[in-house]
PASEBA-1860 file (N, C-alpha, C; in nm, 3 decimals):
! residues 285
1> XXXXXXXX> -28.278/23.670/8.189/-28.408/23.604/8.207/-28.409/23.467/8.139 ~ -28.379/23.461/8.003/-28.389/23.344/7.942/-28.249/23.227/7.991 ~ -28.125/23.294/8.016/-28.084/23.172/8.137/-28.129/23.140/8.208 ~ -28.202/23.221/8.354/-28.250/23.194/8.456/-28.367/23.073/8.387 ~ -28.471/23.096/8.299/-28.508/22.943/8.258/-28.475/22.857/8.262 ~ -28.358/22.885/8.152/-28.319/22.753/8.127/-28.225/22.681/8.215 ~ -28.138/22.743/8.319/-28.115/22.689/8.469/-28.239/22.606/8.536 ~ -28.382/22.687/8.545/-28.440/22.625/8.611/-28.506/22.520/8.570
9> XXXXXXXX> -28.514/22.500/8.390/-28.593/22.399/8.357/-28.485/22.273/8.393 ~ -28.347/22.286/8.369/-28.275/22.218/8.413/-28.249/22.081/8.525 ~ -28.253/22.226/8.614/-28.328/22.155/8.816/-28.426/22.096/8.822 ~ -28.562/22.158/8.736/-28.664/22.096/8.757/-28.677/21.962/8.670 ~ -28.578/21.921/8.566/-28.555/21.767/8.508/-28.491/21.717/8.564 ~ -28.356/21.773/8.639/-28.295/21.678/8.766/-28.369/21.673/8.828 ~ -28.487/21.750/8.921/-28.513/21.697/9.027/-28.664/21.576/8.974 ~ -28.704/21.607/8.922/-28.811/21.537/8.848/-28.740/21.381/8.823
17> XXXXXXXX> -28.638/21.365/8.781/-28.548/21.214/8.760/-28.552/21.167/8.907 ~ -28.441/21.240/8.974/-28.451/21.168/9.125/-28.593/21.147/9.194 ~ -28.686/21.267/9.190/-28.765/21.170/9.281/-28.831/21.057/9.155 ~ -28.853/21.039/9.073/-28.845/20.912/9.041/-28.726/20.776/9.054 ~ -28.656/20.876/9.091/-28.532/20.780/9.119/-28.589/20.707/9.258 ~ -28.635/20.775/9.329/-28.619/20.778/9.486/-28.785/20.682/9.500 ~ -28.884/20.728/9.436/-29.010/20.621/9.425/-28.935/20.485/9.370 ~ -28.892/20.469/9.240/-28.880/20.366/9.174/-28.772/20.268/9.318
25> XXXXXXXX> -28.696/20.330/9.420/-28.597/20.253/9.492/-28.721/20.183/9.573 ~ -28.825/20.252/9.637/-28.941/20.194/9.724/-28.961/20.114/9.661 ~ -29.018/20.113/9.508/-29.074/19.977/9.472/-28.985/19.873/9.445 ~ -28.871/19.881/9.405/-28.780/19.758/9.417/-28.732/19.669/9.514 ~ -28.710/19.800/9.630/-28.698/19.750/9.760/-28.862/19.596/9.770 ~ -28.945/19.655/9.770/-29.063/19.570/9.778/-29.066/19.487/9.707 ~ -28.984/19.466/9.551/-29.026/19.375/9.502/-28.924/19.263/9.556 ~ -28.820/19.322/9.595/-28.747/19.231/9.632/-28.770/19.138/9.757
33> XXXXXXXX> -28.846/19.198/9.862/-28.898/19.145/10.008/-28.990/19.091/9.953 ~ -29.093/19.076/9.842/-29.227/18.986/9.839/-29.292/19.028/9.721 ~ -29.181/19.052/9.597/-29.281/19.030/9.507/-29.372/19.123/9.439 ~ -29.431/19.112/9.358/-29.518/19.204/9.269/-29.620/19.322/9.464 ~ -29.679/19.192/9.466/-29.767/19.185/9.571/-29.730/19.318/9.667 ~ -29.578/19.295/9.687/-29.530/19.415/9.821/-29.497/19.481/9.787 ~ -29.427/19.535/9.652/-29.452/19.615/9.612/-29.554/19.753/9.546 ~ -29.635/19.662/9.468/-29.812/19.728/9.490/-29.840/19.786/9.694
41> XXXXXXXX> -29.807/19.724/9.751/-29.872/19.779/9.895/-29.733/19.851/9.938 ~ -29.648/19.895/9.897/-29.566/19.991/9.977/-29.581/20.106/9.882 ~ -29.634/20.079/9.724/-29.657/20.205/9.645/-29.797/20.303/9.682 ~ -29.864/20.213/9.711/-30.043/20.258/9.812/-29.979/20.293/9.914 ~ -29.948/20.275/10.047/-29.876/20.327/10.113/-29.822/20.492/10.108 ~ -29.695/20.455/9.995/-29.624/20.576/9.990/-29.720/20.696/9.946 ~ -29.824/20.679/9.820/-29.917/20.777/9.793/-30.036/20.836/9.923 ~ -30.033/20.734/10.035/-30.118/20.780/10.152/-30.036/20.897/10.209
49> XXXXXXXX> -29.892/20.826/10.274/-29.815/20.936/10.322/-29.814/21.072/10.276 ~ -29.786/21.077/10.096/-29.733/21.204/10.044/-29.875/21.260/10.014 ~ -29.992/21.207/10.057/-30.083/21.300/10.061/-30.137/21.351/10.237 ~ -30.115/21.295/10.304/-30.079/21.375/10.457/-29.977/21.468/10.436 ~ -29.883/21.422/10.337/-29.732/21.537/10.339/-29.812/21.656/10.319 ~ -29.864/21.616/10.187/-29.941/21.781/10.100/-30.036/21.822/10.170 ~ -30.155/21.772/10.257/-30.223/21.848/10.306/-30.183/21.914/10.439 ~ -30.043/21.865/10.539/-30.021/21.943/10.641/-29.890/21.922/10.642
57> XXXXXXXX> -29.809/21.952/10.575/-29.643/22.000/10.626/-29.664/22.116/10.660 ~ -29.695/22.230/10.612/-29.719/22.384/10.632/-29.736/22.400/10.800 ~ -29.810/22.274/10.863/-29.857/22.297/11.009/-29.720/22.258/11.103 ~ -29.699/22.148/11.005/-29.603/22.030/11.113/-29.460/22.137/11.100 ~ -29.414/22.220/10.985/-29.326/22.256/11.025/-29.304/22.385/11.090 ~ -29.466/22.483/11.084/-29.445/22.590/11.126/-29.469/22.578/11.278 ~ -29.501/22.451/11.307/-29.512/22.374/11.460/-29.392/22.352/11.501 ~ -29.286/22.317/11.422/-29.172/22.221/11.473/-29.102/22.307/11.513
65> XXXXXXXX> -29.092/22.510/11.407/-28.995/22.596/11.438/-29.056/22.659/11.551 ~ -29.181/22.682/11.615/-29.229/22.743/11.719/-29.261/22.869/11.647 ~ -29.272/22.883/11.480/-29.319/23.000/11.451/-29.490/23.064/11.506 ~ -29.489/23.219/11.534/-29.605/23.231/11.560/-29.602/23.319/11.432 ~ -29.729/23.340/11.414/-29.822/23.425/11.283/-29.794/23.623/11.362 ~ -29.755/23.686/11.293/-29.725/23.859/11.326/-29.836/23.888/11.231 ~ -29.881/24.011/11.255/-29.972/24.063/11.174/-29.908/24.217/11.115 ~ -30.023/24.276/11.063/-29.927/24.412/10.933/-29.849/24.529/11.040
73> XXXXXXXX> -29.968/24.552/11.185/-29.907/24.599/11.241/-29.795/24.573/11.345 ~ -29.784/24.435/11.343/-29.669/24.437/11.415/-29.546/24.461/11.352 ~ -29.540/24.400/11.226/-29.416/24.457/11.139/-29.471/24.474/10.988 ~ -29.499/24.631/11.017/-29.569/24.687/10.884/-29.433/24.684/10.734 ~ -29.293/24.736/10.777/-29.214/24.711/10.702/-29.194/24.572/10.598 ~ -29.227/24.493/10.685/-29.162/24.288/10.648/-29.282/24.316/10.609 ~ -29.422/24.356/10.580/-29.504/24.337/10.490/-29.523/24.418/10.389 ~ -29.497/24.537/10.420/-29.439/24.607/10.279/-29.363/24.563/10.189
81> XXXXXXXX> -29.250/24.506/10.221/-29.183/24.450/10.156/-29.182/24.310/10.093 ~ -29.266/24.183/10.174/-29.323/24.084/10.126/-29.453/24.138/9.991 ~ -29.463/24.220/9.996/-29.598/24.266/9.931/-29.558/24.296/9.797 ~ -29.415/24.361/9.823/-29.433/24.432/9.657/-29.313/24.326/9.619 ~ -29.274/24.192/9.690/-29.191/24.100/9.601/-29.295/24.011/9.522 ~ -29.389/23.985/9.630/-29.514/23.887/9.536/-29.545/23.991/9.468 ~ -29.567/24.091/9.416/-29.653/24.170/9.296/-29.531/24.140/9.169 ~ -29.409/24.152/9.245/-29.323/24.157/9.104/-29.317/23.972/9.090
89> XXXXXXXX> -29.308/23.896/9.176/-29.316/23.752/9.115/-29.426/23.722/9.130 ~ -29.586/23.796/9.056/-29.693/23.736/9.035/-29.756/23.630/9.137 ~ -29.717/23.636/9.247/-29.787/23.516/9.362/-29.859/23.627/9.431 ~ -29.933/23.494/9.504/-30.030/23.559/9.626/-30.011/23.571/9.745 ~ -30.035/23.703/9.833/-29.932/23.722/9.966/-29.933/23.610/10.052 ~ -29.822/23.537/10.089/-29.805/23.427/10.216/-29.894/23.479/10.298 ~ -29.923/23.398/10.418/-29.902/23.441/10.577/-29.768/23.452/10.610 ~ -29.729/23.554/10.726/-29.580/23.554/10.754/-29.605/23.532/10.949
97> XXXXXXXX> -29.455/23.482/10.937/-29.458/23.432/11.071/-29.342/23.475/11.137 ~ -29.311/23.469/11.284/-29.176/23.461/11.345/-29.128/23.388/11.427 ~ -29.025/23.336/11.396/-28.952/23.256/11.486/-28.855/23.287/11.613 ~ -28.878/23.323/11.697/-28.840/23.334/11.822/-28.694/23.296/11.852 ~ -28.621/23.279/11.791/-28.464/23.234/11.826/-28.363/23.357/11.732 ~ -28.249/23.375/11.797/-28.155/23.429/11.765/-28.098/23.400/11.608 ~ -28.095/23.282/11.602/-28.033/23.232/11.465/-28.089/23.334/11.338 ~ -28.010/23.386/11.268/-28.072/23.447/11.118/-28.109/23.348/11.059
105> XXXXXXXX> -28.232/23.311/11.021/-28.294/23.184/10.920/-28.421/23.229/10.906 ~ -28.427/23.143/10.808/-28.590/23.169/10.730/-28.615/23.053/10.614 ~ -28.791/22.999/10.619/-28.831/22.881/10.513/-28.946/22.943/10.451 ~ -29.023/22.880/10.393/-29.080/22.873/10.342/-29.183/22.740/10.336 ~ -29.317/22.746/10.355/-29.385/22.646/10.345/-29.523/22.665/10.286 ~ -29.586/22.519/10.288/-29.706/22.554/10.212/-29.727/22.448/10.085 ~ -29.890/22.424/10.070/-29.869/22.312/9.984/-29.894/22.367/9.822 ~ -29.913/22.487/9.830/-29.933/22.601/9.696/-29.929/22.709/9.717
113> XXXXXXXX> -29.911/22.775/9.609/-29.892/22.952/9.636/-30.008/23.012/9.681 ~ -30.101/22.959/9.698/-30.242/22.998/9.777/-30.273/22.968/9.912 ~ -30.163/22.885/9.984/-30.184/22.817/10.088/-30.006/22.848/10.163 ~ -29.952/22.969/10.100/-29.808/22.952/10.184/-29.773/23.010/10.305 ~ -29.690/23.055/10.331/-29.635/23.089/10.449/-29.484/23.141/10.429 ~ -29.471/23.212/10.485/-29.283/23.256/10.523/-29.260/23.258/10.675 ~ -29.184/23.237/10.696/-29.134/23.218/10.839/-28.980/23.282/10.839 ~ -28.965/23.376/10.915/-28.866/23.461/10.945/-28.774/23.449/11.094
121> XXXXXXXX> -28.638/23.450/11.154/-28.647/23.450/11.264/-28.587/23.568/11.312 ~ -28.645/23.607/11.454/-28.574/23.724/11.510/-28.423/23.734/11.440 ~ -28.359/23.667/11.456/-28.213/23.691/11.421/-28.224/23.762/11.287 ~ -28.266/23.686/11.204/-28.219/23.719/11.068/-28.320/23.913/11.044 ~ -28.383/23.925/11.133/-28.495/24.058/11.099/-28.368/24.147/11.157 ~ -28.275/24.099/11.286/-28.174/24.247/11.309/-28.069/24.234/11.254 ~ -28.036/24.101/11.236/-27.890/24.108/11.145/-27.881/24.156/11.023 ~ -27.989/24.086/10.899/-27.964/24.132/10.783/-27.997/24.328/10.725
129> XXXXXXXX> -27.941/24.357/10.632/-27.969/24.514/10.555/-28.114/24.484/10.495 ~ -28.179/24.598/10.482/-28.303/24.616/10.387/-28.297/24.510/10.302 ~ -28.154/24.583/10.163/-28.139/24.470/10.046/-28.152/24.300/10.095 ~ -28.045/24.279/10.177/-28.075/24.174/10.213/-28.146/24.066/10.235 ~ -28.229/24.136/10.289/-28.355/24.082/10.368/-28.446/24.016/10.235 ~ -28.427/24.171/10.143/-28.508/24.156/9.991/-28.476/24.036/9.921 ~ -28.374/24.018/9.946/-28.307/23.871/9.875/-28.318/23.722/9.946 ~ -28.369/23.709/10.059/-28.396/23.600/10.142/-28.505/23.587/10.066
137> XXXXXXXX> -28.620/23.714/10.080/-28.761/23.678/10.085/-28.797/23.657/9.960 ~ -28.723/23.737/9.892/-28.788/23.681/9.746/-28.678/23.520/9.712 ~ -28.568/23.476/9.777/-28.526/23.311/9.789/-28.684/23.222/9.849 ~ -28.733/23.255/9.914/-28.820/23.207/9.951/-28.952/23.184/9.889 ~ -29.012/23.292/9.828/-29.116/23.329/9.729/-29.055/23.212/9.618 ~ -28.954/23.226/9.570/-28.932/23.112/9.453/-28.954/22.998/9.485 ~ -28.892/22.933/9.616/-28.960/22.846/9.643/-29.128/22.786/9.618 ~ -29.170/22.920/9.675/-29.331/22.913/9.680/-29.396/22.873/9.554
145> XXXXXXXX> -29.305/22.927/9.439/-29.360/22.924/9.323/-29.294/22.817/9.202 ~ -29.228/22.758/9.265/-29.169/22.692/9.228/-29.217/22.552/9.321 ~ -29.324/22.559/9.398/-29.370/22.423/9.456/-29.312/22.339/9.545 ~ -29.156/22.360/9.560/-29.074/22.287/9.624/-29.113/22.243/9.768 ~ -29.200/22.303/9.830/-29.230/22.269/9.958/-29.289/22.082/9.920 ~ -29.376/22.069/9.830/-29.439/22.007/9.830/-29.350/21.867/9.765 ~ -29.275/21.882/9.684/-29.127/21.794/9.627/-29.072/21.750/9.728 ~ -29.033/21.847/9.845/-28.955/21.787/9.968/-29.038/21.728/10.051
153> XXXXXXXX> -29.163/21.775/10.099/-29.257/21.668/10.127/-29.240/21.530/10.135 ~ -29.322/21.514/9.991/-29.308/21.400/9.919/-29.162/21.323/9.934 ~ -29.068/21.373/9.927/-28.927/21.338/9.911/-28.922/21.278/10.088 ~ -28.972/21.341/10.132/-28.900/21.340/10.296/-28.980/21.193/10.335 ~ -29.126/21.196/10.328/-29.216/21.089/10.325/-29.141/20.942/10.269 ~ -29.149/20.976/10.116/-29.105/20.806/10.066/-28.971/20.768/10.143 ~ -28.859/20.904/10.218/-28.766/20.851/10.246/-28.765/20.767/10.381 ~ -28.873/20.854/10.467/-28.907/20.775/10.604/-28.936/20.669/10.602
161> XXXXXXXX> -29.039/20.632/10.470/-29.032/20.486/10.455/-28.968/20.399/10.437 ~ -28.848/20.415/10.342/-28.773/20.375/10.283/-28.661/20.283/10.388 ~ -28.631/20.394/10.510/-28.548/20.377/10.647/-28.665/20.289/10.677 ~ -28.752/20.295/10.733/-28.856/20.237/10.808/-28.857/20.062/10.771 ~ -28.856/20.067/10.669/-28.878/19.916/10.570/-28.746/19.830/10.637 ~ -28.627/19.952/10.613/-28.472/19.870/10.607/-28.463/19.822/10.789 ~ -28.518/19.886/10.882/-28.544/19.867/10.981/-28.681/19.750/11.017 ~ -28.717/19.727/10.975/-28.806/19.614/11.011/-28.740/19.528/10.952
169> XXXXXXXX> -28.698/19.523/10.820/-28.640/19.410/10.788/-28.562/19.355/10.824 ~ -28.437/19.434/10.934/-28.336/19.387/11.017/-28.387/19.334/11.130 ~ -28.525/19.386/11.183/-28.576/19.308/11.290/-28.624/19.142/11.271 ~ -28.704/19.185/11.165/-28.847/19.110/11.152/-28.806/18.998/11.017 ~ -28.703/19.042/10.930/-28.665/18.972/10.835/-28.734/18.957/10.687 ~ -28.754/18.904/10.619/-28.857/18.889/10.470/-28.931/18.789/10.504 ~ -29.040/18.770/10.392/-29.146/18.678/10.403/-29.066/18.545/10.323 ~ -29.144/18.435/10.286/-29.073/18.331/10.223/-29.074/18.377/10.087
177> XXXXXXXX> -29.139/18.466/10.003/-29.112/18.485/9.878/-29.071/18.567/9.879 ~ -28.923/18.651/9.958/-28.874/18.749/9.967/-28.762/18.699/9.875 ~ -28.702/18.769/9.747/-28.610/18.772/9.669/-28.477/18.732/9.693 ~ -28.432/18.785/9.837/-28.317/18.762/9.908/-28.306/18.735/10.025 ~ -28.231/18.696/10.089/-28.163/18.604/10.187/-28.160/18.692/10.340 ~ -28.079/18.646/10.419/-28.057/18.696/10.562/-27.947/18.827/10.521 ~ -27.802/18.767/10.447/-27.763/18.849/10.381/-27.798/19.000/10.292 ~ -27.923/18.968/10.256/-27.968/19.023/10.167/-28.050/19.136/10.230
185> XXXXXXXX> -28.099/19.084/10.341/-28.189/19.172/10.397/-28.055/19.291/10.486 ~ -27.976/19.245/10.527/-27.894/19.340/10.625/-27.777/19.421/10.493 ~ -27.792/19.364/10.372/-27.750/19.417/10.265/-27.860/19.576/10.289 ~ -27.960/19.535/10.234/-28.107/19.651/10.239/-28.074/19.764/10.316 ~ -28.094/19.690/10.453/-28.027/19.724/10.569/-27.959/19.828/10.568 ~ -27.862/19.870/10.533/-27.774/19.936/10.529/-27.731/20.012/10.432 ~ -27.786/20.000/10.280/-27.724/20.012/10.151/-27.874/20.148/10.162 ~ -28.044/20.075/10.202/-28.078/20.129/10.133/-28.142/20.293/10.221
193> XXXXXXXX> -28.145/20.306/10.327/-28.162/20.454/10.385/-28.032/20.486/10.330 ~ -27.944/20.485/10.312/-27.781/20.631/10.256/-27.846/20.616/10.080 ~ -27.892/20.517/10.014/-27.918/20.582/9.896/-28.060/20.647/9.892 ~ -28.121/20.654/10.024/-28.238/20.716/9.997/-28.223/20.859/10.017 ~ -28.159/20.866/10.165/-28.078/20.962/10.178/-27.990/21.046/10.119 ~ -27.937/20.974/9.979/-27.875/21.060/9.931/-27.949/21.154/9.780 ~ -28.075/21.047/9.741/-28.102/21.096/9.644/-28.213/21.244/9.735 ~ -28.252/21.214/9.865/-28.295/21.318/9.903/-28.252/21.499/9.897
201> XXXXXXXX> -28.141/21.430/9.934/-28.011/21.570/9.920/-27.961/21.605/9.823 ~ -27.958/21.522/9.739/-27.929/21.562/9.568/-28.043/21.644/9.523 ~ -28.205/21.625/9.574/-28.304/21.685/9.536/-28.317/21.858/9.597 ~ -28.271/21.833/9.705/-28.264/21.900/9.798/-28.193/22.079/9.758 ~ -28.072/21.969/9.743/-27.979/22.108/9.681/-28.000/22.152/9.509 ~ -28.032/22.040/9.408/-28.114/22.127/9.286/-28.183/22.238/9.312 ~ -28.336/22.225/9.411/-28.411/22.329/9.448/-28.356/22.408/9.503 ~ -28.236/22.406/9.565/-28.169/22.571/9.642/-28.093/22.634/9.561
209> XXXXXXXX> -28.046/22.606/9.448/-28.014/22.637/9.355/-28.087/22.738/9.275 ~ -28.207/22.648/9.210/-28.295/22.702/9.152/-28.410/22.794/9.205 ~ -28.388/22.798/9.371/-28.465/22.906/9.434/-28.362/23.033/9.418 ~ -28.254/22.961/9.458/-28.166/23.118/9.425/-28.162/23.203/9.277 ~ -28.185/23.126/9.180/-28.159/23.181/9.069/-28.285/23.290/9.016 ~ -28.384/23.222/9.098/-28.526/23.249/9.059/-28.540/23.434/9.159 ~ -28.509/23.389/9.266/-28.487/23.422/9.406/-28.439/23.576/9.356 ~ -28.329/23.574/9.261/-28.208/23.719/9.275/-28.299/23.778/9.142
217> XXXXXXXX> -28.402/23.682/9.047/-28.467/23.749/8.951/-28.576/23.807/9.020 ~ -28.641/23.725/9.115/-28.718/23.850/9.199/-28.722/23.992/9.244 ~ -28.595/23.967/9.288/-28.544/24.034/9.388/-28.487/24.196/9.296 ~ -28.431/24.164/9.195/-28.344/24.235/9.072/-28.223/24.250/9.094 ~ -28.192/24.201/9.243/-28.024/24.191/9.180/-27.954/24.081/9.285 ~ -27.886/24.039/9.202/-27.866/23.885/9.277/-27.755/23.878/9.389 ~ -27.659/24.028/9.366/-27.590/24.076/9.494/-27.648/24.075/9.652 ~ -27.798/24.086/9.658/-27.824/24.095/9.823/-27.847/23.958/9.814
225> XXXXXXXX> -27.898/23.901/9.783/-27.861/23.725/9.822/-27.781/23.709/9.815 ~ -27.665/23.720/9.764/-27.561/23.699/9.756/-27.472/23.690/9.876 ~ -27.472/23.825/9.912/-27.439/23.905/9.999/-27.522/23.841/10.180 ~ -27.649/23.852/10.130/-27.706/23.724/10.264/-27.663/23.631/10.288 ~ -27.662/23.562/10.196/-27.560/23.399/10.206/-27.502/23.388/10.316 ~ -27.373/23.476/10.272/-27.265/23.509/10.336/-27.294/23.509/10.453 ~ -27.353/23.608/10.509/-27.411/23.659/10.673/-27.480/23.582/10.729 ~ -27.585/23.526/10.670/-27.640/23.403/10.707/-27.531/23.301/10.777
233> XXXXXXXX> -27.442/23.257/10.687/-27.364/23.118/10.695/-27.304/23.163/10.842 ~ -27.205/23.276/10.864/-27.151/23.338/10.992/-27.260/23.315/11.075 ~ -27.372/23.374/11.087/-27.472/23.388/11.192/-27.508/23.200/11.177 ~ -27.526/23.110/11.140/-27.524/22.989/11.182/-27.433/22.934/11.260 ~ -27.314/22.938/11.180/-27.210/22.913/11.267/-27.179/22.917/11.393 ~ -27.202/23.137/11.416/-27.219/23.139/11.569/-27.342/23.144/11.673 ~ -27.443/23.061/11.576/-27.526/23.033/11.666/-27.591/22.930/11.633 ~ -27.595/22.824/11.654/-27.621/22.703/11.549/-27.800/22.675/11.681
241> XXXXXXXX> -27.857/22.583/11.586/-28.007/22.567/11.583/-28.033/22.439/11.605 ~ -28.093/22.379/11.653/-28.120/22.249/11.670/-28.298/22.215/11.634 ~ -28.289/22.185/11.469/-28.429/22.160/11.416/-28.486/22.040/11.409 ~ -28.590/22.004/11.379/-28.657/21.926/11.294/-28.571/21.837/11.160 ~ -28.530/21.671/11.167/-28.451/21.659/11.075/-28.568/21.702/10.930 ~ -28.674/21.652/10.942/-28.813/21.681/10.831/-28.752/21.783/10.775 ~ -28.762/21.921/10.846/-28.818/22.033/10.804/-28.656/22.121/10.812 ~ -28.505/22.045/10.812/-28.422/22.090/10.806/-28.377/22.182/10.714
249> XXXXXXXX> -28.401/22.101/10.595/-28.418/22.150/10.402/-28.495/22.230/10.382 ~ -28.614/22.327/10.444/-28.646/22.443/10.452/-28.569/22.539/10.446 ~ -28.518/22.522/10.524/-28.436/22.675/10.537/-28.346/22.691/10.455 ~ -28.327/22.841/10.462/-28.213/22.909/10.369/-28.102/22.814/10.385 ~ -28.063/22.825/10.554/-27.871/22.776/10.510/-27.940/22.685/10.596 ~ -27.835/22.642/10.625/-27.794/22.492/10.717/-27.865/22.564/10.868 ~ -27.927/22.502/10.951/-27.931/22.597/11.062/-27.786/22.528/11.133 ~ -27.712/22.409/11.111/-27.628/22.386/11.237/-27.536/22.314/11.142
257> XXXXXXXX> -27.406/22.310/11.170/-27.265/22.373/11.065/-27.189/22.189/11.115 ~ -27.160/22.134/10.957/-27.068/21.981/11.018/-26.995/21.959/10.899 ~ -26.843/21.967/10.954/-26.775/21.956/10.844/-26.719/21.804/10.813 ~ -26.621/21.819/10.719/-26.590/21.681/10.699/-26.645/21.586/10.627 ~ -26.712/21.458/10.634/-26.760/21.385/10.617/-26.922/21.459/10.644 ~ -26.955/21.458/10.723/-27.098/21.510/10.737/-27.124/21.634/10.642 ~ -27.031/21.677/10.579/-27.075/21.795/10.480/-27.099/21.741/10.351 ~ -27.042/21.631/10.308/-27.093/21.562/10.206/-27.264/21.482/10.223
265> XXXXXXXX> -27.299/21.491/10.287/-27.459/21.498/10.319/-27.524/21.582/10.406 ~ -27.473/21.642/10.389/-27.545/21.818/10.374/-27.687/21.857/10.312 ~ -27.785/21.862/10.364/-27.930/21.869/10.294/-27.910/22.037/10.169 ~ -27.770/22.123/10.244/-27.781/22.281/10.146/-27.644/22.222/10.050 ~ -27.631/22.316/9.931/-27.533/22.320/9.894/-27.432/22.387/9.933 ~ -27.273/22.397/9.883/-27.175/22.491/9.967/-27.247/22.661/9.920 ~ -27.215/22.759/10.036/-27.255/22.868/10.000/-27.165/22.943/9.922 ~ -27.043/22.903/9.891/-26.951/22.996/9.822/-26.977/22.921/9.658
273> XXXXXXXX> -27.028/22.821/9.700/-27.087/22.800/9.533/-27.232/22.853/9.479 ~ -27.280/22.880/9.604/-27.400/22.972/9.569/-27.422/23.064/9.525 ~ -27.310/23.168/9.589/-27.271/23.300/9.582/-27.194/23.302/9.463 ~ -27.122/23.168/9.422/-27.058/23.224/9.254/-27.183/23.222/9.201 ~ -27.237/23.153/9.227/-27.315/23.124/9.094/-27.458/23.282/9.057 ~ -27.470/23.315/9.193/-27.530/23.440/9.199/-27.461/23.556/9.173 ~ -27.351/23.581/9.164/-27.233/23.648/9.101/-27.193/23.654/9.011 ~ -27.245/23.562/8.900/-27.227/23.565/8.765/-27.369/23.606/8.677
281> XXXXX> -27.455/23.641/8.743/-27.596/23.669/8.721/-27.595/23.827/8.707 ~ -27.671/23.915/8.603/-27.645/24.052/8.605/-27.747/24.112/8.640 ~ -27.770/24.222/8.751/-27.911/24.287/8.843/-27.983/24.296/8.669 ~ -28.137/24.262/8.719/-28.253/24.313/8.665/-28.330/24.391/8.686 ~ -28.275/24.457/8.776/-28.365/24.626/8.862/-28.411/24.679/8.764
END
């Protein structure tokens, strides 16, 4: 228990740095195109966005997966079992939903533990074991309680902007009290969506981390996540998903598999580093 803290207070000071990392790049970016001035209006800005983030991601993404809302009797089990993971991690029951596709996956959304959601998909309800399953949902519940919906939000927002800016500026160019040059701007251009991008995914994978750790203390033993991972990652593989880039970082695994170069910006972390790291954790049943 007292590792699992101090793991998570950990994540939650990395991730707490980057997205200041990731605000403080917006405002430089601005100060550099115009000054005190544009910077103040892309920081107003960014706080408009990440408060549309917080009051409706929960919609936009349970929109984007085509989840519909199930009720107790349609799957009295998946609420039995959602029921007595929030009693043991002290939250309040989600709404639960299903997603209509083959793929085993599942997110989590919501802008507080009073306002969440789980989203499940056909796949993952026949593929995974009981245990299993126990270990997704309580991965998910940590999330919930751990706020992260609302971090990636925010995160996803300043980053749209961030691209958005570097793209006008290649069109449209700087004003005359813009800091830098023609150079300078196709510098932006290019330099600054991959570092926005990357501090996104650095944020990204802290929280999957720290949902897992949280996730297998839910759960009491960190073997069926563990053990999901695994099955999960196969069932992506052979059936890969075509999502929402937004609402990609929801989910458990990757829904759609790229190696190489594209795995180094990877919104999940590797799963066999997941699974050590949940493997060195001892059941709390």
């Amino acid at each position: 228990m007292t590792t699992t803290r101090s793991s998570n207070f950990k994540a939650g000071l990395r991730t707490t740095i980057l997205m200041a990392s990731l605000g403080g790049l917006l405002v430089v970016i601005g100060w550099l195109i115009g000054g005190i001035g544009v910077a103040s209006g892309f920081l107003v800005i960014a706080l408009v966005m990440n408060g549309v983030a917080y009051w409706f991601s929960d919609k936009i993404a349970l929109a984007s997966a085509g989840a519909k809302a199930i009720s107790e009797q349609e799957a009295p089990g998946l609420y039995q079992m959602v029921r007595e993971l929030t009693t043991r991690a002290d939250l309040p029951m989600p709404r639960l939903y299903l997603i209509p596709t083959q793929q085993p996956n599942a997110f989590a959304t919501g802008r507080s533990p009073k306002h969440a959601a789980v989203a499940v998909t056909q796949g993952i309800m026949q593929l995974l074991s009981e245990d299993e399953l126990r270990g997704v949902i309580a991965h998910e519940l940590a999330h919930v309680r751990h706020r992260d919906i609302l971090t990636q939000s925010v995160a996803a927002a300043i980053g749209a902007m961030i691209t958005w800016i570097a793209y006008m500026l290649l069109w449209f160019g700087g004003d005359e009290d813009s800091q830098v040059g023609l150079i300078g701007n196709l510098a932006l251009f290019m330099l600054a969506p991959i570092a926005a991008s990357l501090i996104q995914l650095a944020i990204s994978r802290q929280r999957e981390y720290a949902a897992d750790a949280t996730g297998a203390e839910i759960c009491g033993n960190p073997e069926s996540l563990a053990s999901a991972l695994l099955r999960l990652e196969e069932g992506a593989k052979a059936i890969p998903m075509q999502v929402n880039q937004a609402t990609e970082p929801l989910y458990i695994v990757k829904p759609f598999q790229g190696g190489g170069v594209a795995s180094l910006f990877s919104t999940h972390p590797p799963i066999e580093e997941r699974v050590r790291r949940l493997r060195q954790m001892r059941p709390s049943l």
